[in-house]
LOKE-893194 format. One record per residue (C-alpha): residue number from 1; x, y, z. Coordinates in steps of 0.1 Angstrom, whole numbers, padded with zeros to 4 digits. Layout:
<pts>
pt n->NUM	u->X	v->Y	w->Z
...
</pts>
This chain:
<pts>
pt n->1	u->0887	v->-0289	w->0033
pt n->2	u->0892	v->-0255	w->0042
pt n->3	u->0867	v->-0231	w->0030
pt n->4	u->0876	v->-0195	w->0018
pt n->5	u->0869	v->-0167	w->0045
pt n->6	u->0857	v->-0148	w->0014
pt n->7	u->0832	v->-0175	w->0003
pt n->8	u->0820	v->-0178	w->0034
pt n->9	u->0816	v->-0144	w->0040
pt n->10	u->0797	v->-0140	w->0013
pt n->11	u->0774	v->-0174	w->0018
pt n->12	u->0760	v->-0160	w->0053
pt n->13	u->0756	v->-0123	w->0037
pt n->14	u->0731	v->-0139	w->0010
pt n->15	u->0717	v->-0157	w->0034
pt n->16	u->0707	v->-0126	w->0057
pt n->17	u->0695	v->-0105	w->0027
pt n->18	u->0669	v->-0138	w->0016
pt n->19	u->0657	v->-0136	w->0055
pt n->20	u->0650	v->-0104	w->0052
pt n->21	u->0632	v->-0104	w->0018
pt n->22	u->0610	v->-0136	w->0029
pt n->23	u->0603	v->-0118	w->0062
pt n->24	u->0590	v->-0080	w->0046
pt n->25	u->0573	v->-0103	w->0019
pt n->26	u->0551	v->-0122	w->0051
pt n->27	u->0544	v->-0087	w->0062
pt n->28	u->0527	v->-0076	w->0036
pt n->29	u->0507	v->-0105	w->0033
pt n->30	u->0491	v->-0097	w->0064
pt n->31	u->0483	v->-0065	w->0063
pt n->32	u->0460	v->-0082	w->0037
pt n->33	u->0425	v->-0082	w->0053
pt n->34	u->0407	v->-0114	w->0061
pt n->35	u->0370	v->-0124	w->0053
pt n->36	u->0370	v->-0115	w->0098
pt n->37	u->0393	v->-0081	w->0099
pt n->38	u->0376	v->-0058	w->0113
pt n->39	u->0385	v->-0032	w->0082
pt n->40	u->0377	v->-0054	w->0056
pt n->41	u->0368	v->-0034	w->0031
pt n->42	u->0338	v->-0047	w->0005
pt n->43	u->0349	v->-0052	w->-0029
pt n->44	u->0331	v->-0061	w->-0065
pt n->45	u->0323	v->-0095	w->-0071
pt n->46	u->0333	v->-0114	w->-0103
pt n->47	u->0323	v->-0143	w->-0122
pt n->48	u->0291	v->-0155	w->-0107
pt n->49	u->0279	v->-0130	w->-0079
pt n->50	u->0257	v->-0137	w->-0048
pt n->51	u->0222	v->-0134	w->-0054
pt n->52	u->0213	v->-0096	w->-0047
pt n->53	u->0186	v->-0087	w->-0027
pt n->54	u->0159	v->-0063	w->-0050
pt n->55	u->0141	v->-0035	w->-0030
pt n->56	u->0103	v->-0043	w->-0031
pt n->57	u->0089	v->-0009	w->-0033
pt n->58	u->0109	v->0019	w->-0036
pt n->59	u->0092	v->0039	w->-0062
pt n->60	u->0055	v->0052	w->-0051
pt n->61	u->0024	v->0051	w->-0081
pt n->62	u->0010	v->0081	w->-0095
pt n->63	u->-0020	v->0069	w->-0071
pt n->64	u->0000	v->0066	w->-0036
pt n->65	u->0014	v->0101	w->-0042
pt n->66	u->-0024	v->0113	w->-0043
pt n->67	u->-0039	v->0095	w->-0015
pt n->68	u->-0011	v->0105	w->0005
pt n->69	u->-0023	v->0138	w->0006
pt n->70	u->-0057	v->0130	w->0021
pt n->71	u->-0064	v->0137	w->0059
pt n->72	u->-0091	v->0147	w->0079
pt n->73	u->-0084	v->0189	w->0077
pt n->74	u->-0086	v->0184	w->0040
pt n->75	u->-0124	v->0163	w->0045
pt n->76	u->-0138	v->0194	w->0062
pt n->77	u->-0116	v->0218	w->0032
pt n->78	u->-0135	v->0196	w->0002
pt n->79	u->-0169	v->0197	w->0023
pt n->80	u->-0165	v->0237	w->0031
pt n->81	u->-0151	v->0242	w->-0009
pt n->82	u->-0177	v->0222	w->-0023
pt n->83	u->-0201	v->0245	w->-0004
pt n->84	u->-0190	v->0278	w->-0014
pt n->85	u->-0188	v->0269	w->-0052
pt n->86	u->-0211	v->0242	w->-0060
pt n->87	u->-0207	v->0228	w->-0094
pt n->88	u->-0176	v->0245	w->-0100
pt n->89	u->-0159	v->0227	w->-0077
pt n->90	u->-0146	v->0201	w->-0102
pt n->91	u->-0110	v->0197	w->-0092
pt n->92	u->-0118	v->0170	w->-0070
pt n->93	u->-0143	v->0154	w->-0086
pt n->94	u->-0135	v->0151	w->-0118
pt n->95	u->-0157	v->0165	w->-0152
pt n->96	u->-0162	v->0124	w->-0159
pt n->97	u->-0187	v->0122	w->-0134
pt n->98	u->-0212	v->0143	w->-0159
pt n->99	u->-0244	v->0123	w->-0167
pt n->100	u->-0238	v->0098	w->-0137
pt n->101	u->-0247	v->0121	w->-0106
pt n->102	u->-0266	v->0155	w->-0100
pt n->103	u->-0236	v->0175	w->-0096
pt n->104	u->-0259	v->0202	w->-0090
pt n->105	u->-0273	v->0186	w->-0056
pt n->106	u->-0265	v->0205	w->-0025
pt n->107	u->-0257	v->0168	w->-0008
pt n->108	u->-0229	v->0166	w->-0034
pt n->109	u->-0212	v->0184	w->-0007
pt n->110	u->-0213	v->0157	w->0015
pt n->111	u->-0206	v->0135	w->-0011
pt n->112	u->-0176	v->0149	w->-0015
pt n->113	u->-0168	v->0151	w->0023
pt n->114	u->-0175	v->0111	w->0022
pt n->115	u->-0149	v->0109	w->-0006
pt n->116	u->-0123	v->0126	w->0004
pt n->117	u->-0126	v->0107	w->0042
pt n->118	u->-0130	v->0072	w->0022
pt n->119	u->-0097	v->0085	w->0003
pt n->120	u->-0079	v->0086	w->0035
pt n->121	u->-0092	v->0059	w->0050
pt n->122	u->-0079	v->0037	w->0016
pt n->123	u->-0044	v->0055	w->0024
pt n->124	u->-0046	v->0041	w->0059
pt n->125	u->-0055	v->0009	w->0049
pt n->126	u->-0028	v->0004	w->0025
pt n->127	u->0000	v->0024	w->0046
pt n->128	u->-0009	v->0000	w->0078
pt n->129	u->-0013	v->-0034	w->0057
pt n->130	u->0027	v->-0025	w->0044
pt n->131	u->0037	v->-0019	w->0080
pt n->132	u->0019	v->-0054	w->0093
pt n->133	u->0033	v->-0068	w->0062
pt n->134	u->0069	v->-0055	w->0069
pt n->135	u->0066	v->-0068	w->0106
pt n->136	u->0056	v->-0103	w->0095
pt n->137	u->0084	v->-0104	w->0070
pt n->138	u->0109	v->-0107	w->0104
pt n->139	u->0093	v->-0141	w->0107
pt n->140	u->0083	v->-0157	w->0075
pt n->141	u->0103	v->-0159	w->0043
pt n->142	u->0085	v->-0129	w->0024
pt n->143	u->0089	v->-0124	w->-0010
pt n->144	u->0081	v->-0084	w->-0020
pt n->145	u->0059	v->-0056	w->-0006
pt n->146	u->0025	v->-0058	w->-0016
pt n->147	u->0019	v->-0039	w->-0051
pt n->148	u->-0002	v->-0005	w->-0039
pt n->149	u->-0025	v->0001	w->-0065
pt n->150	u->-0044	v->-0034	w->-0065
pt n->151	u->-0046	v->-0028	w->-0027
pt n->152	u->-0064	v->0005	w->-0027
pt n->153	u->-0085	v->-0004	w->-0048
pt n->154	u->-0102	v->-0035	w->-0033
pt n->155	u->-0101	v->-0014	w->0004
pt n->156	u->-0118	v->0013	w->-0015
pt n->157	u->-0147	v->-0013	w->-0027
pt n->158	u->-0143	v->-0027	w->0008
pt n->159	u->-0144	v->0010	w->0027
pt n->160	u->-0180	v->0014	w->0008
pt n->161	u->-0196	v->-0018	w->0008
pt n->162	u->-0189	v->-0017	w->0050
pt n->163	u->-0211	v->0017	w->0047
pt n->164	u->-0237	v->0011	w->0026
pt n->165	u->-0245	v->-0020	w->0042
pt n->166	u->-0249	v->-0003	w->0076
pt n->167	u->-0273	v->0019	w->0057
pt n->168	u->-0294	v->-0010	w->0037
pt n->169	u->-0292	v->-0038	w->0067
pt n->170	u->-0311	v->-0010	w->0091
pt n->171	u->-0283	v->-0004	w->0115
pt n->172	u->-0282	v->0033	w->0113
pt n->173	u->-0313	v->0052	w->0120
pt n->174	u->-0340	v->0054	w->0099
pt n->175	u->-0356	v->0088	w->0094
pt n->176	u->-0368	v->0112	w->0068
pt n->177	u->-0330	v->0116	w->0054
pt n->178	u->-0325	v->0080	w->0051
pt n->179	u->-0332	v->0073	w->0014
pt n->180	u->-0319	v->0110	w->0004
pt n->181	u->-0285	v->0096	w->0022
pt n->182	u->-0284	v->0064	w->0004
pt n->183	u->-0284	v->0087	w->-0027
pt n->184	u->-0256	v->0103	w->-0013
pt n->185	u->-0231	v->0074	w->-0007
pt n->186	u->-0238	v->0062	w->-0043
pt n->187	u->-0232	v->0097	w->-0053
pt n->188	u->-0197	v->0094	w->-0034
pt n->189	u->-0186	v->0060	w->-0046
pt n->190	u->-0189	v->0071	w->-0084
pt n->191	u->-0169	v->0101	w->-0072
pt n->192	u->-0141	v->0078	w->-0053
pt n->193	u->-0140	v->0054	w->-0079
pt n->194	u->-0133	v->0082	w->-0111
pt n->195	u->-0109	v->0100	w->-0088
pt n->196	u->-0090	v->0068	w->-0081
pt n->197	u->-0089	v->0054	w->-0116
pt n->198	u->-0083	v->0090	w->-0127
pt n->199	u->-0049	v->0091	w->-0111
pt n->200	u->-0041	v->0055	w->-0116
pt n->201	u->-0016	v->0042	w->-0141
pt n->202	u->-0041	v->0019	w->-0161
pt n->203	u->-0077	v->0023	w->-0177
pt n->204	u->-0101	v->0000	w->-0148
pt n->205	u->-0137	v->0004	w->-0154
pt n->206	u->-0158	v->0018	w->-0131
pt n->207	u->-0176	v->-0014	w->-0131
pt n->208	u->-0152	v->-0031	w->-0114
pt n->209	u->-0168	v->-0012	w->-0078
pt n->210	u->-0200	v->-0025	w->-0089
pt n->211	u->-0192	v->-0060	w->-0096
pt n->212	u->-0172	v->-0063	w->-0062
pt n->213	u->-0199	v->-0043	w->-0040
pt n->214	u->-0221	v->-0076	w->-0055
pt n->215	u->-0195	v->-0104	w->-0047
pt n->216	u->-0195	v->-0093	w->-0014
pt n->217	u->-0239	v->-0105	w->-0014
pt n->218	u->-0241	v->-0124	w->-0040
pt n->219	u->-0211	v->-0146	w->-0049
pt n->220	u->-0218	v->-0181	w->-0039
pt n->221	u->-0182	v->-0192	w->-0028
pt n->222	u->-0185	v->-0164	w->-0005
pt n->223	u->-0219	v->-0170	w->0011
pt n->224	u->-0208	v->-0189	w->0039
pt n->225	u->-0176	v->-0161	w->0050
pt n->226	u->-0181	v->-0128	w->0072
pt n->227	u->-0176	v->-0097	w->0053
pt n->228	u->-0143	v->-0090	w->0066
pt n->229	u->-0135	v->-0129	w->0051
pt n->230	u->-0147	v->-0122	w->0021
pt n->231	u->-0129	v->-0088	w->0016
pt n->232	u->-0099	v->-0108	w->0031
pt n->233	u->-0100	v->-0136	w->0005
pt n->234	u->-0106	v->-0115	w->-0023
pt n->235	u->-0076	v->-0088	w->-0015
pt n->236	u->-0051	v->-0119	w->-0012
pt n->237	u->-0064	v->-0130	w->-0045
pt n->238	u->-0061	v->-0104	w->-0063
pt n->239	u->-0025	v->-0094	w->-0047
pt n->240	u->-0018	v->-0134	w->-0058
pt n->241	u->-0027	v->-0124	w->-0096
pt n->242	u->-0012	v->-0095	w->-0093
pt n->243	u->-0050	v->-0084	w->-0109
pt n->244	u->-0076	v->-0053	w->-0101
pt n->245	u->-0109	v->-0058	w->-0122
pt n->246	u->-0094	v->-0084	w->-0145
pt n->247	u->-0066	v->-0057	w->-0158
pt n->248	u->-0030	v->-0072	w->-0151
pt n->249	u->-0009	v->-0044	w->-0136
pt n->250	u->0017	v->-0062	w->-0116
pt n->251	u->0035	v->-0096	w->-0121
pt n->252	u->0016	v->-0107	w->-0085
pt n->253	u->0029	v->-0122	w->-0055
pt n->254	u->0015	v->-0156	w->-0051
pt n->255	u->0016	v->-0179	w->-0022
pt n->256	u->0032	v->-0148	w->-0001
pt n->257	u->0024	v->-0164	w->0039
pt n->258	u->0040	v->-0131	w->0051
pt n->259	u->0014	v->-0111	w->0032
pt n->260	u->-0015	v->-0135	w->0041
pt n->261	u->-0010	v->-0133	w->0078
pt n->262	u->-0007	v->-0095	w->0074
pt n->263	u->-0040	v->-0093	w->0062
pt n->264	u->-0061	v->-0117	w->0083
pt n->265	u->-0046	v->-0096	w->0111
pt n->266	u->-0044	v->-0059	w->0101
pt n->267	u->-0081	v->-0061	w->0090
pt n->268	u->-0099	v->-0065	w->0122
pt n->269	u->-0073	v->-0037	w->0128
pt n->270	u->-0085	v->-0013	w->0107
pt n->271	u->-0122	v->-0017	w->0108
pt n->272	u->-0122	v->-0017	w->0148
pt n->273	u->-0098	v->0016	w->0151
pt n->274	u->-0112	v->0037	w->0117
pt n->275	u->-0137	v->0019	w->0095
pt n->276	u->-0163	v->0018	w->0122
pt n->277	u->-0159	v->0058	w->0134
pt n->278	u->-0168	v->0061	w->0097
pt n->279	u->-0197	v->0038	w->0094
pt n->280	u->-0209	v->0058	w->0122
pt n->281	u->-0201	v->0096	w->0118
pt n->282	u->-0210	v->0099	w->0082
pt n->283	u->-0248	v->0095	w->0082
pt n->284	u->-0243	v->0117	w->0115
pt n->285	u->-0226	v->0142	w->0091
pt n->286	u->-0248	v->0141	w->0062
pt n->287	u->-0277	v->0151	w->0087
pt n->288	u->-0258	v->0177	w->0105
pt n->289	u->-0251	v->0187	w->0068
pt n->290	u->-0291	v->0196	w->0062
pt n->291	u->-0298	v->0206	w->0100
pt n->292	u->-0273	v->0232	w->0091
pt n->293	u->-0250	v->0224	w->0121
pt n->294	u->-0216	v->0225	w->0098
</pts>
């Protein structure tokens, strides 16, 4: 059968025009990016989204914002203040210590001093535990950065107990400033302790230094660990709780490897490369303070 030049004509002219519509319609399908183009470009997810990954500290406490301000130019400014204006000198120390230290004493002075060097030393503590911490993260499954607060506070208890015990085990020299001096680190623990719960965000006793400066000698599941154990076991555990003196103030992190291992390492750290300079220079200091020399 003969077929119509005009039909035919027609027939390959529809044909052409449904090539070229199925080939412009491939085209745009890919310029579509791929889950691998390099341009791919990252859009919201719907329905049920992946899990998303929560930022572990990214807002610092009332308390980290005021340690942070503590270095050793501002020890020797708080000694050379307290000097010039004695009793009136109570921005640092805070009007609560009234009734629980001579603030009249010329060693309150060094008290201060001590203070404000223990203050920076806590900041140092906490600041190079989160950097250990951090590090270990790369290889352990970590959960969140240690909460800062609960931290500070048991290095602050730590910082003291590693001081006073030089004093009271005989390890300093004993001479005719040596009981005035133990005076004078008590004086400066009740001033660290109301300047940290001060600018803290909850109401801790000031017990709580007391009762940890007397787990570290007395309690019995500690009798068998080193100092830096005990402080070690007792910082985890109360990081764990998420717990400073009994008073909940963070949901915790418990069974945290990442933070463990950061501990047990960064303490030997700490006490070999600052806590012992301090141990050492601040009965040096408190004598210097009465020989005159600062």
């Amino acid at each position: 059968m003969r077929i119509n030049d005009g039909v035919l004509f027609g027939f390959l002219l529809f044909c052409l025009v449904a090539l070229i519509w199925t080939a412009r319609r491939g085209n745009k399908k890919s310029n579509i990016p791929d889950g691998n183009h390099p341009n791919r470009r990252a859009v919201p997810l719907t329905g049920r989204q992946a899990p998303r990954k929560t930022e572990s500290h990214d807002v610092s406490t009332k308390l980290e914002v005021f340690l942070r301000s503590f270095d050793l130019d501002i020890v020797h400014s708080i000694y050379k203040t307290s000097i010039t204006f004695g009793p009136q000198a109570k921005p640092f120390y805070q009007c609560r210590l009234e009734g629980k230290v001579n603030l009249k004493s010329e060693d309150m002075a060094v008290a201060n001093a001590l203070s404000g060097w223990a203050m920076y030393l806590v900041y140092r503590f906490t600041s190079g535990l989160r950097k250990m911490q951090q590090d270990v993260q790369k290889a352990y499954d970590g959960q969140s950065l240690f909460p800062f607060d609960i931290v500070a506070f048991e290095a602050a208890v730590f910082i003291y107990d590693s001081v006073i015990r030089e004093y009271s085990e005989g390890r300093g020299s004993v001479d005719e400033y040596s009981m005035d001096y133990f005076e004078c680190l008590k004086n400066s623990l009740h001033t660290s302790a109301s300047i940290m719960i001060d600018n803290s965000g909850f109401n801790l006793s000031e017990e709580f230094f007391i009762n940890r400066l007397a787990a570290y000698s007395y309690a019995e599941k500690f009798k068998s660990l080193s100092r830096d154990k005990k402080f070690c076991a007792l910082l985890i555990s109360s990081v764990n709780k998420g717990k400073v003196g009994g008073i909940r103030v963070h949901e915790g992190i418990p069974h945290d490897l990442a933070f463990q291992v950061a501990a047990e390492s960064y303490i030997p750290i700490f006490k070999s490369s600052l806590l012992d300079n301090f141990k050492e220079k601040a009965k040096e200091m408190y004598v210097a303070h009465h020989r005159g020399m600062l």
